[in-house]
DRENDO-560659 format. One record per residue (C-alpha): residue in three letters; chain; z, x, y. Coordinates in steps of 0.5 Angstrom, whole numbers. Each point is the difference from the previous one (the first is absolute). Layout:
<recs>
(rec ALA; A; (Z; X; Y))
...
</recs>
This chain:
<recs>
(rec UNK; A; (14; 17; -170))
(rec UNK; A; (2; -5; -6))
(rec UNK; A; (5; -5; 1))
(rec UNK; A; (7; 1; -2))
(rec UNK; A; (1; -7; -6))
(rec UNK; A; (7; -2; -2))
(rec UNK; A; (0; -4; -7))
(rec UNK; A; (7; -4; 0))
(rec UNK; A; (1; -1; -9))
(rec UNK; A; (6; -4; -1))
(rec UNK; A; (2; 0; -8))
(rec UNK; A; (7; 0; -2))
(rec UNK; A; (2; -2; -6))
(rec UNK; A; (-7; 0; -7))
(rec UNK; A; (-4; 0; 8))
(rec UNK; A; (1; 7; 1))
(rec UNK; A; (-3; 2; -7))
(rec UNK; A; (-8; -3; 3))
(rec UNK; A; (1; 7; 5))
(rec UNK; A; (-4; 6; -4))
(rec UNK; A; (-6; -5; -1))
(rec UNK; A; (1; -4; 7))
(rec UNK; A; (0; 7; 3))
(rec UNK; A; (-5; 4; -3))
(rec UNK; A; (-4; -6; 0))
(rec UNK; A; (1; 1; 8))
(rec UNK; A; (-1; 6; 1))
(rec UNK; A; (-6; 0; -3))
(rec UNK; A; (-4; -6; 2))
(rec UNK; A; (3; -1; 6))
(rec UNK; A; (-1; 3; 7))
(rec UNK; A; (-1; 6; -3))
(rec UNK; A; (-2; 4; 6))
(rec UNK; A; (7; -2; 3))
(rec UNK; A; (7; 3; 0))
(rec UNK; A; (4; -5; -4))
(rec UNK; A; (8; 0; 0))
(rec UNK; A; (3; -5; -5))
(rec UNK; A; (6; -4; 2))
(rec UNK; A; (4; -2; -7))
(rec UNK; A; (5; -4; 0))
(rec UNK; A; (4; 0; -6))
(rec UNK; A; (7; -1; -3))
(rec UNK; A; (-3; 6; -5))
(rec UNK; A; (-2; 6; 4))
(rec UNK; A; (3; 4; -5))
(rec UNK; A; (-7; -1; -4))
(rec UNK; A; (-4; 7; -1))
(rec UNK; A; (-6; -4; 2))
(rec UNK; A; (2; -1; 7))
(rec UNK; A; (1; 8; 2))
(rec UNK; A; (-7; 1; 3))
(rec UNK; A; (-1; 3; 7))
(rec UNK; A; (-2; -5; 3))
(rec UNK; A; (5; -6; -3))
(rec UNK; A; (6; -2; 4))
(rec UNK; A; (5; -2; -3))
(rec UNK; A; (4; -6; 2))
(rec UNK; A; (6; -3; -4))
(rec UNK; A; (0; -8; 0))
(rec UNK; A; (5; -4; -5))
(rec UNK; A; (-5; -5; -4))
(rec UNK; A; (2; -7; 2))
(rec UNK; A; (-1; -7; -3))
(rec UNK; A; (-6; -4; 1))
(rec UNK; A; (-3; -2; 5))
(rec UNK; A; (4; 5; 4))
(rec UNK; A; (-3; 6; -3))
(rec UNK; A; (-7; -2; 3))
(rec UNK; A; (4; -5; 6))
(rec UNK; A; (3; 7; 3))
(rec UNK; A; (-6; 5; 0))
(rec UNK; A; (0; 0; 7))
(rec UNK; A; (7; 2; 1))
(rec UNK; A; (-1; 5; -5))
(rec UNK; A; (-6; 3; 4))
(rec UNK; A; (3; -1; 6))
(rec UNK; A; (6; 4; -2))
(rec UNK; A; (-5; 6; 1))
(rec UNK; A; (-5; -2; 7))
(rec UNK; A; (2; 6; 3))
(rec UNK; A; (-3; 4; -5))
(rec UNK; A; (-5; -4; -1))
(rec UNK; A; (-3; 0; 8))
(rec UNK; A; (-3; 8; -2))
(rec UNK; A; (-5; -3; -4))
(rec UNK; A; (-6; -4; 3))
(rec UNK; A; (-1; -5; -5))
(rec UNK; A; (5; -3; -5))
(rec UNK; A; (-1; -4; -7))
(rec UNK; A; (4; -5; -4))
(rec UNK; A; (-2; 0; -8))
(rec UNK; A; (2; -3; -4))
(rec UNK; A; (3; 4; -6))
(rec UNK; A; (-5; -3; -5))
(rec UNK; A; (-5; 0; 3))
(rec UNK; A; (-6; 6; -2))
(rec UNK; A; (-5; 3; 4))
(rec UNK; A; (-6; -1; -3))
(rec UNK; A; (-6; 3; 3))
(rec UNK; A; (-2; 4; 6))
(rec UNK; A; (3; -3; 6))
(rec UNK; A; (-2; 2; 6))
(rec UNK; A; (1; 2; 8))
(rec UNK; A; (-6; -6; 1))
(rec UNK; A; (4; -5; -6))
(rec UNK; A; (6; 1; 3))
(rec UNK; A; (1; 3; 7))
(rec UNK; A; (-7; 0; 5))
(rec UNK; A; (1; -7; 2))
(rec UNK; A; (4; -1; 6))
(rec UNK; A; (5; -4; -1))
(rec UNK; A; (8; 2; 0))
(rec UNK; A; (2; -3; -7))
(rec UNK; A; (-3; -1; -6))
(rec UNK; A; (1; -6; -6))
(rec UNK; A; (-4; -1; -6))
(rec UNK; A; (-3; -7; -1))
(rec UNK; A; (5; -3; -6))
(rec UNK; A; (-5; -2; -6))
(rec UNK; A; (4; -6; -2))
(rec UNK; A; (-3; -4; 6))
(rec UNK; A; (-7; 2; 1))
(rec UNK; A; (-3; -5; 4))
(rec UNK; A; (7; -4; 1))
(rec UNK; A; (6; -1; 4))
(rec UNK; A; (5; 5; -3))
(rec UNK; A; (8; -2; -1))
(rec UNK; A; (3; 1; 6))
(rec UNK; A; (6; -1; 2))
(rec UNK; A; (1; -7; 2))
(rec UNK; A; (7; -1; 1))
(rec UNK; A; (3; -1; 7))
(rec UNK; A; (7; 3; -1))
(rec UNK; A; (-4; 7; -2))
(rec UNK; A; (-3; 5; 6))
(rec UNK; A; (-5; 1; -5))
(rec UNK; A; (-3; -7; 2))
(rec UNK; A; (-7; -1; 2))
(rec UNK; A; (1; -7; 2))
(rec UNK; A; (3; 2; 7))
(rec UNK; A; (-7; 1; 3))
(rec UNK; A; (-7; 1; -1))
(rec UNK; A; (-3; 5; -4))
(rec UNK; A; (-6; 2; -4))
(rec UNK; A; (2; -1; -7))
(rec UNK; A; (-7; 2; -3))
(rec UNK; A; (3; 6; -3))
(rec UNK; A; (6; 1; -4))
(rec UNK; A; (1; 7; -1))
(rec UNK; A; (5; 3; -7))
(rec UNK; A; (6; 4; 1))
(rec UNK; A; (-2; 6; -5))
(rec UNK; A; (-4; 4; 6))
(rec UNK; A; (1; 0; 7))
(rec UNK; A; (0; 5; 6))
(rec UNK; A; (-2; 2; 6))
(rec UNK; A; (0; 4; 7))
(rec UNK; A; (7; 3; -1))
(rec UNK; A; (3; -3; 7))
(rec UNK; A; (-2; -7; -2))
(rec UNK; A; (2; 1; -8))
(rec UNK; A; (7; 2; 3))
(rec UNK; A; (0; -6; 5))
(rec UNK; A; (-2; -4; -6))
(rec UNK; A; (5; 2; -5))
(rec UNK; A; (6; 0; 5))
(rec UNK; A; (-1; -7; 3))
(rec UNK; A; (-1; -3; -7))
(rec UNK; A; (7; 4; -3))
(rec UNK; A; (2; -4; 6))
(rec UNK; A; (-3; -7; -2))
(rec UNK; A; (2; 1; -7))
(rec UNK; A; (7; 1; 2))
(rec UNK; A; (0; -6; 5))
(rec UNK; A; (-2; -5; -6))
(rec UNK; A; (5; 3; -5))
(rec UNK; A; (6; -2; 5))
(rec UNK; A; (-3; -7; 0))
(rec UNK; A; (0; 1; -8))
(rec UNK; A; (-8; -1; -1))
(rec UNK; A; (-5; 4; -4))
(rec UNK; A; (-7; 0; 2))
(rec UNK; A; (-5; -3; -6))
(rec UNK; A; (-2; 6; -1))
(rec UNK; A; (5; 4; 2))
(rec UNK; A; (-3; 7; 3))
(rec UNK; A; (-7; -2; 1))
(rec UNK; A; (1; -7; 4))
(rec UNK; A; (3; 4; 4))
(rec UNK; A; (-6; 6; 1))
(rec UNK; A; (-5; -7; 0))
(rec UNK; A; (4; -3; 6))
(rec UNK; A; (0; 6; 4))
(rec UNK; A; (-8; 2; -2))
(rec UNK; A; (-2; -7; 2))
(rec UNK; A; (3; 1; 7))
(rec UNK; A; (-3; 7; 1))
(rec UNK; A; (-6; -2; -4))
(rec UNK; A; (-4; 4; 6))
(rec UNK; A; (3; 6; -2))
(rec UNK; A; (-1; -1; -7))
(rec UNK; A; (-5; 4; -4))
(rec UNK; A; (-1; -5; -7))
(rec UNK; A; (-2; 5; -6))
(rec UNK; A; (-4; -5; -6))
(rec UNK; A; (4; -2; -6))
(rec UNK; A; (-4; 5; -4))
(rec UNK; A; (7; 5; 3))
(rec UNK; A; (4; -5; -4))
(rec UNK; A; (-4; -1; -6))
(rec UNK; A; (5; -3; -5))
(rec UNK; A; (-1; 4; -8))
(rec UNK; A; (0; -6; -4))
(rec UNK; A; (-5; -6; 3))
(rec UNK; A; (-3; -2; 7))
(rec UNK; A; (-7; 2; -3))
(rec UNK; A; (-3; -3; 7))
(rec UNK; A; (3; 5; 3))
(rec UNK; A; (-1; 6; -5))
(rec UNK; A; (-8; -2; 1))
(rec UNK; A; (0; -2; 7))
(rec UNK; A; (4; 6; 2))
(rec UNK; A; (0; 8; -1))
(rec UNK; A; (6; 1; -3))
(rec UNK; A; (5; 4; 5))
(rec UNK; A; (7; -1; -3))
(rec UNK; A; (3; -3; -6))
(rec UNK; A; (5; -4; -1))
(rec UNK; A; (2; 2; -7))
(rec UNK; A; (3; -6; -4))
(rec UNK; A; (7; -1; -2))
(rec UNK; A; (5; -4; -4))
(rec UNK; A; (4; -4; 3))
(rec UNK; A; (6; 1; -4))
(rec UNK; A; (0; 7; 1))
(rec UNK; A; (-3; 0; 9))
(rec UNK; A; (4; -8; 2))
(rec UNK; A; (-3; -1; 6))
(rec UNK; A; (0; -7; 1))
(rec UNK; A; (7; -4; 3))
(rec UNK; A; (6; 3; -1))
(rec UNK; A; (-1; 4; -7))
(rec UNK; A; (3; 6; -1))
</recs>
């Protein structure tokens, strides 16, 4: 029997018009064998491009930065209960396009519970983790092996340890804003930390599963290029310090 997939798309505010090509995309490069439900997360469900059988709908307000990317695991905690029918669950990025077949052996057959992808920008290099003390997503609390820093466009994993995940970082999230401190990297120092803790667990996809559109040549010529990441203007998609 094939495995039942969860996808978690977050788009609120112009995000939510990536959906038909990030869907179709989905649909037809990714675990094509398997029955898929996409979880959308949106302040626009009324969108006519949304009403697929396989769409769940979940109305969310559309935040400012970095709250809209910080509270996705408050978003996805928000509907756990069903979540738990499923036997894997992924988080992708709504700008990020499937791009060729990917595959049960890519992505599922490796034994592990959890799934990151290597983040193209540190190849080879330490990643920036969250170094300030006054944060839950520190990595400076104990020893770990940082020799992989993963990107926060696309994780997953086992549906128990996926829920175990995105409750204990909804709650490490919270724990740090009544401090009033933001990770560096809001969301993503956050995965990392708790990556790096369980990193036994942690089955890590090549950067050719986060393939920037614009640039990174190396990776396009090193990896098979699974994902996307499609460009974006700044002015239009802020995604740095507290712009709007």
């Amino acid at each position: 029997m094939n495995e039942k997939i969860a996808i978690i798309f977050i788009g609120t505010n112009k995000y939510i018009n990536f959906f038909p090509q990030y869907y179709g995309a989905l649909e037809n490069h990714f675990l094509k064998d398997c029955p898929k439900t996409y979880f959308a997360f949106t302040d626009q469900v009324d969108q006519h491009f949304l009403n697929y059988d396989n769409v769940v709908k979940i109305k969310v307000d559309h935040l400012d930065w970095p709250f809209i990317t910080l509270y996705r695991f408050k978003f996805i905690n928000q509907i756990k209960e069903k979540l738990e029918e499923f036997d894997w669950i992924f988080f992708i990025d709504a700008d990020l396009i499937a791009a060729s077949e990917i595959t049960k052996d890519d992505i599922l057959n490796h034994g592990k519970s959890l799934i990151g992808v290597q983040h193209p920008g540190f190849m080879g290099i330490i990643g920036s983790f969250e170094t300030n003390g006054n944060s839950t997503a520190n990595i400076l609390d104990g020893y770990y092996d940082l020799k992989e820093y993963r990107q926060g466009c696309l994780w997953g994993g086992k549906s128990k340890q996926f829920i175990d995940m995105i409750i204990e970082l909804d709650r490490r999230v919270d724990a740090d804003l009544e401090k009033e401190v933001v990770a560096v990297w809001h969301d993503e120092s956050h995965m990392n930390k708790y990556f790096v803790e369980n990193n036994s667990d942690v089955f890590t996809l090549h950067a050719g599963f986060a393939t920037p559109q614009q640039g990174y040549d190396h990776i396009k010529a090193n990896f098979e290029t699974k994902f996307i990441h499609l460009y974006k203007d700044l002015n239009e998609f802020p995604r740095f310090a507290y712009s709007r």
